[in-house]
N, C-alpha and C positions, 0 to 999 in steps of 0.2 A: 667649847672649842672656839681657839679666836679665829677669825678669818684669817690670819695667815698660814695656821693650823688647819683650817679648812682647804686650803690651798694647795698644800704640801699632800693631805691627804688624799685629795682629788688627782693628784699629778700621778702619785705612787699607785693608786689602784687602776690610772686608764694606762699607764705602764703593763701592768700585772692583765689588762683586759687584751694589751695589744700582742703582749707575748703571748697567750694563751691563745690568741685569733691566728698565730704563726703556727702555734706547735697545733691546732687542727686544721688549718691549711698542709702542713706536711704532713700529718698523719692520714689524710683523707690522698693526697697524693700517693701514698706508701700503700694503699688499700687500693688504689685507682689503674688501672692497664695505663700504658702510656700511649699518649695518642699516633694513633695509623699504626699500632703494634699488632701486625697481622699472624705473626708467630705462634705454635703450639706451645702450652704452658707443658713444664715438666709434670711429670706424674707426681700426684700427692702437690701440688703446688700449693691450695687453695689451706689445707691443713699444717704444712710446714709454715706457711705466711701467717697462719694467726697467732697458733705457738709463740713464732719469733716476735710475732709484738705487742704479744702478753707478755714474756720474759724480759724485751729490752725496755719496756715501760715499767715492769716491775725492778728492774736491778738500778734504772734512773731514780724511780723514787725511795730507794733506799739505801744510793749511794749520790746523796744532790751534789755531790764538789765533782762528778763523773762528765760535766755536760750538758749539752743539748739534746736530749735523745732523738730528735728531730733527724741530725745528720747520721747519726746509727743508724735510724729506722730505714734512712733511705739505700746506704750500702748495703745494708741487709737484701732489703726487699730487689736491687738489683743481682745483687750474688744468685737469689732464689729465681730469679725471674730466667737467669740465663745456665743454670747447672742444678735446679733442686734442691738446693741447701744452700750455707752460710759456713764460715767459720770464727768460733767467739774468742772476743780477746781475750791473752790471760787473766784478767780479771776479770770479764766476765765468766771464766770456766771457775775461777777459784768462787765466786758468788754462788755457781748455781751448785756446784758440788757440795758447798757446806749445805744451804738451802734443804737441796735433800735429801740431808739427814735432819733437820731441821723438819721435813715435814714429815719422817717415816713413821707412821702410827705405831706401829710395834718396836719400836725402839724405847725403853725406858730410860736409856742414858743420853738425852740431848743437849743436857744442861750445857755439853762446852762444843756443841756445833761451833760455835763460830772459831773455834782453834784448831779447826782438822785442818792440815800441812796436804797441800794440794800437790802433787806431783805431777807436770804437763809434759807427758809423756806421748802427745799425739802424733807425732811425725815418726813412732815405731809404728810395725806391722808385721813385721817377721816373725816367725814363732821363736826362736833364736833370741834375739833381745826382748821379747815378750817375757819367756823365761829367765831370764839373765835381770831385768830390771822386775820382776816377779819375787827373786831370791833378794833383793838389794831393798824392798817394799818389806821383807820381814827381817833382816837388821837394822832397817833405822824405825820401824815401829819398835821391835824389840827395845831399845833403846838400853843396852845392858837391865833392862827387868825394870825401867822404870819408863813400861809402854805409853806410845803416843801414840793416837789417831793420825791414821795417815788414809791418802788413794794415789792411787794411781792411775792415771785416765791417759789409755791407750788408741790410738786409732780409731774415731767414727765412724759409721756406718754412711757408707754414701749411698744417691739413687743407682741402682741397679749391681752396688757393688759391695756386697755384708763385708767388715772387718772382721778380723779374725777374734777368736773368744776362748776364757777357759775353760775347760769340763772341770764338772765338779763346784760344791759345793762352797769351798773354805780351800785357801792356798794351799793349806796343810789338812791333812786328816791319815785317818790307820787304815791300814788295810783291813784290820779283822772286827772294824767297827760295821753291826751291817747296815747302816747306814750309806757305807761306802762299796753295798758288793757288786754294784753296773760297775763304777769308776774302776776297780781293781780286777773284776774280770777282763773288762776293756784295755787297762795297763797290759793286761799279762798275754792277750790278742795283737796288742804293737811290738812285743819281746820284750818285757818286764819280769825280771825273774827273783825279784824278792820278797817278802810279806811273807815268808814262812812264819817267823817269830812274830810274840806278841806285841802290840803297839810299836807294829813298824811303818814309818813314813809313808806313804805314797806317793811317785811320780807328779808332775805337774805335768798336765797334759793341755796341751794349744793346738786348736784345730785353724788351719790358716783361712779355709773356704769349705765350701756346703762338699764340693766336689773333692776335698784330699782328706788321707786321714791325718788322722792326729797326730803331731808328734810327741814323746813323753821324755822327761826332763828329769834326772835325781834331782832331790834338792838338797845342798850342799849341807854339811851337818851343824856347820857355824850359823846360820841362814834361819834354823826352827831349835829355840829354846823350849825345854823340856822339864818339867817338875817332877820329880819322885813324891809321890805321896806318902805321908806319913798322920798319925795321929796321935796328939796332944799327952793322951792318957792312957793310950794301949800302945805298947810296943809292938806287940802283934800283928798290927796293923803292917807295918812292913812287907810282910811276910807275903800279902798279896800280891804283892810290885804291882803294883799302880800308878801312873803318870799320865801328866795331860800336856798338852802344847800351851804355851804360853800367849801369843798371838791369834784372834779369830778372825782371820780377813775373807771377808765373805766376796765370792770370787764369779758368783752365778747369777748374779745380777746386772740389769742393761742400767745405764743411769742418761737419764733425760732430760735433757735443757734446752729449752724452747725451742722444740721438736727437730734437734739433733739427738744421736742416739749412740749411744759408747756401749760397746756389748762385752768389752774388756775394760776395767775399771774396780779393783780387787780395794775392797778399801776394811779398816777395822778401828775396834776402839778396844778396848782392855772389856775382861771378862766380868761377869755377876757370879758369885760363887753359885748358885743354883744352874746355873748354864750347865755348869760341869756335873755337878755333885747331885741334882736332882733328875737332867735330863740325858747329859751323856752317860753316866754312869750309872743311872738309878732305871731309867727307862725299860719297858720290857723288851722292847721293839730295836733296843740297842744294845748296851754291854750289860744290862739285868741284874746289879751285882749286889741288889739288898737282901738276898738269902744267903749270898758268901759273908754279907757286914754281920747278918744277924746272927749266924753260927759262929763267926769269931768272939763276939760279942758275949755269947751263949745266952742268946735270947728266946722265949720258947716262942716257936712260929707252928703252936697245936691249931692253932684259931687265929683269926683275922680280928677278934676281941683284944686279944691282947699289946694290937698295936705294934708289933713285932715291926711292919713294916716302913710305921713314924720313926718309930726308934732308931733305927738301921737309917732312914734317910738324915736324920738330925743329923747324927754320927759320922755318915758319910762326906756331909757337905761340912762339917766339923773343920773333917781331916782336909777339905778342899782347900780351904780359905786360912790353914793354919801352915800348909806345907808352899803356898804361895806367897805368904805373909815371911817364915824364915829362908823361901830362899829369897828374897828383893823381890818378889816380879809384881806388878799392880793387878788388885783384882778387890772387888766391890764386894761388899754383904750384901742383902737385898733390903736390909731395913735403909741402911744409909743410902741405898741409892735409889728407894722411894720417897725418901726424903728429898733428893737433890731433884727427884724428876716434876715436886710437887713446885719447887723453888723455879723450876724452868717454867713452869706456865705461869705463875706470879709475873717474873719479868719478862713472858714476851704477851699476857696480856698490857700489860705497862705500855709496850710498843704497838698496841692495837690488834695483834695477832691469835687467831684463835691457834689450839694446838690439837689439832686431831690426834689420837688414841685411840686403839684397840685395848678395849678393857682385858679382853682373855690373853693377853699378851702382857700386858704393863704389869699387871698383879704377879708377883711370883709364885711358885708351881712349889713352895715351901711357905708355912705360915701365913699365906694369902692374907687371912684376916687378922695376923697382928700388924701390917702395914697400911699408913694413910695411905697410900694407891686404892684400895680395897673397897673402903668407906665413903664414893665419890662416884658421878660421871660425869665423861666426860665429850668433848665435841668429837663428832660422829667421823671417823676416816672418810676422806673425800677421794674415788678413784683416779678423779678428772686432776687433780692439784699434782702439780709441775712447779720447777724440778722435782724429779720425784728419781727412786729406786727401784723398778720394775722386775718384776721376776719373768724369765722368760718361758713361754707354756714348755719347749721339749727343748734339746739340744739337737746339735745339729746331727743325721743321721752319717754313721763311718763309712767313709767310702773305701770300697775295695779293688 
C-alpha cells in the first residue's frame, strides 16, 4: 500500500468511524427519556419501543438507498413517546409484510416472498369497506386463474383501541365443511339463511369492536372462482360434484411489524395440490371422502392391507391438480414445490439468512418421503422473529 493509498484509506474508515459514533449517539438518544420529561409513559411503551427499533434497523440494513435510520428512529420513538405506537411508511409496510411471509415456518411456498402486491389499506375500519375491499382482495388475486399473492392490511390496532377483524379462517370457505360449523352457526345467529346446498359459500363476517356483533357480508359470485373437479381416467368421477375455491386467503391471522399490530390483513398465495386433495377433502375431521374415491374406484377397503386408503388419496389429489391445471387456475404439486422451497433457502442463505421451518408442516401429508423436504433439518422456528403472522388465541366474543 503506497502512502497515499494509505491516506485515502485512513480518511475513508475515520469517515465510516464518525458516522457510526452519530448513528449511536442517535440511537442511545432514541432509547434515552428526554430530559425534565416528567410525563407517564403510554402502556406497553417499553415493548412497543424495542420492536420499533429492531424493525426500523432491520428494514435500514436491507434497504441502504432508504436513509439514515437515525432520523426514523427518532420520529418513531417521539410518535411512541406521546400516543403508544407509530405509524410505518408505505414502504415500510410493504417490507415488513413480505418479511413475514418470508419468516413463516410452515409455509412451504416462500420462494417469491418478495413479490406479494401489498395492499395499504389502513385508513379503512368500517365493516362496510372491510368487506367491500375484502371481495376486491379475491379478484385481483384471482387474477382470471393465473393467481397472485396478494394482502391487504387494514386498520392497526391502537393503545386501548382493537381494530376491527375477520371471523373466520380463509375469506372463503363452505358451510358444510366442518371445519367451518362456529363460523356458519354464527352466520346463521346474525340472519344468514343459506348453506342448505352442498359447497356453498359463506358470508364474510367483520366484527367492528369486542363490544358489537358482527356484521356478515354475501360474497359476490364474481369475487370466489370455483373448480369442478374431475378426473383424468374415470369419468365417473364427475359424478360426485366436487369443487374447491380457487383463492386461499387466510384471513384469521394478526400480522406484526415492529410491534404494531393488524388484526385484519387477509393475505394468500396459490394452492399445493395436497392442501385440497389430502387435507380438505381426504381428512376425517373434514369432508372424509376416501371411502366415496375408493368405492368409485372399486377398491376393496376389507383391510387396511390393502392400501385402499393410499390408493383413494393418490387418485384424489390426481383429480385435484388435474381439474385446476384444465380449468387455467395456478396450483403446485408438492414434488415441485419442494423443490422450489429447497431453492428458497439456497438463496436466502446466500443473503446471510437463516430460514426457519416446521419440518411437520413443510413435508407434504402425500408421499412425504419421495420429497427432498423430507431428507433434511432444518433451522428451528423462532416464536420471538418479527415481522411475523400470528395466530390469534380466540376471536372476539358476540355481543348481544
Amino acid at each position: 500500500m503506497t502512502p497515499r493509498d494509505h491516506n485515502l484509506f485512513a480518511a475513508a474508515r475515520g469517515a465510516r468511524l464518525r458516522q457510526q459514533q452519530q448513528e449511536d449517539v442517535e440511537i442511545s438518544m432514541f432509547r434515552r427519556p428526554p430530559a425534565g420529561s416528567g410525563h407517564r409513559r403510554p402502556p406497553g411503551y417499553s415493548g412497543t419501543l424495542a420492536a420499533a427499533e429492531s424493525f426500523i434497523r432491520q428494514f435500514a440494513e436491507e434497504n441502504p438507498g432508504t436513509g439514515d435510520p437515525g432520523r426514523r428512529l427518532r420520529e418513531v420513538r417521539a410518535s411512541i413517546e406521546s400516543s403508544g405506537s407509530y405509524e410505518h411508511t408505505p414502504q415500510e409496510l410493504v417490507f415488513g409484510a413480505r418479511t413475514a411471509w418470508r419468516n413463516a415456518a410452515r409455509c412451504i411456498g416462500r420462494l417469491y416472498w418478495n413479490n406479494l402486491t401489498v395492499r395499504d389499506l389502513r385508513y379503512l375500519n368500517h365493516p362496510d369497506d372491510i368487506a367491500q375491499e375484502s371481495f376486491e382482495h379475491l379478484r385481483l388475486a384471482t387474477n382470471g386463474g393465473r393467481i397472485r399473492p396478494v394482502i391487504s392490511v387494514f386498520a392497526p390496532d391502537r393503545p386501548g383501541r382493537p381494530a376491527p377483524r375477520l371471523l373466520g379462517e380463509q375469506l372463503v370457505r363452505y358451510a358444510d365443511d366442518p371445519r367451518s360449523a362456529e363460523r356458519t352457526l354464527l352466520a346463521r345467529e346474525l340472519g344468514w339463511r343459506g348453506g342448505a346446498e352442498r359447497f356453498a359459500v359463506l358470508p364474510l363476517l367483520v366484527q367492528a369492536a369486542p363490544d358489537r356483533s358482527p356484521e356478515y357480508y354475501e360474497i359476490p359470485d364474481d369475487a370466489v372462482l370455483q373448480v369442478p373437479l374431475t378426473h383424468p381416467q374415470h369419468p365417473g368421477f364427475a359424478d360426485l360434484a366436487l369443487r374447491w375455491y380457487a383463492v386461499p386467503a387466510v384471513s384469521d391471522m394478526t400480522l406484526e411489524i415492529g410491534g404494531v399490530s393488524y388484526p385484519a390483513a387477509p393475505f394468500n398465495g396459490w394452492y399445493m395440490g395436497t392442501e385440497i386433495g389430502s387435507r380438505n377433502l381426504g381428512d376425517t375431521d373434514r369432508y372424509n371422502l376416501l371411502p366415496a374415491v375408493a368405492e368409485l374406484l372399486g377398491l376393496d377397503t376389507s383391510s387396511d392391507r390393502t392400501l385402499w386408503r393410499d390408493r383413494a388419496l393418490v387418485e384424489l389429489n390426481l383429480a385435484v391438480l388435474h381439474s385446476f391445471e384444465a380449468a387455467g387456475v395456478t396450483i403446485a404439486d408438492h414434488h415441485t414445490e419442494s423443490a422450489r422451497f429447497l431453492a428458497h433457502i439456497e438463496r436466502e442463505r446466500r443473503h446471510g439468512r437463516q430460514v426457519p421451518a416446521d419440518w411437520s408442516w413443510i413435508v407434504p401429508p402425500l408421499s412425504g418421503s419421495a420429497t427432498p423436504v423430507f431428507h433434511r433439518y432444518y433451522d428451528l422456528p423462532d416464536e420471538r422473529l418479527r415481522p411475523a403472522f400470528l395466530h390469534r388465541a380466540t376471536p372476539w366474543a358476540v355481543a348481544q
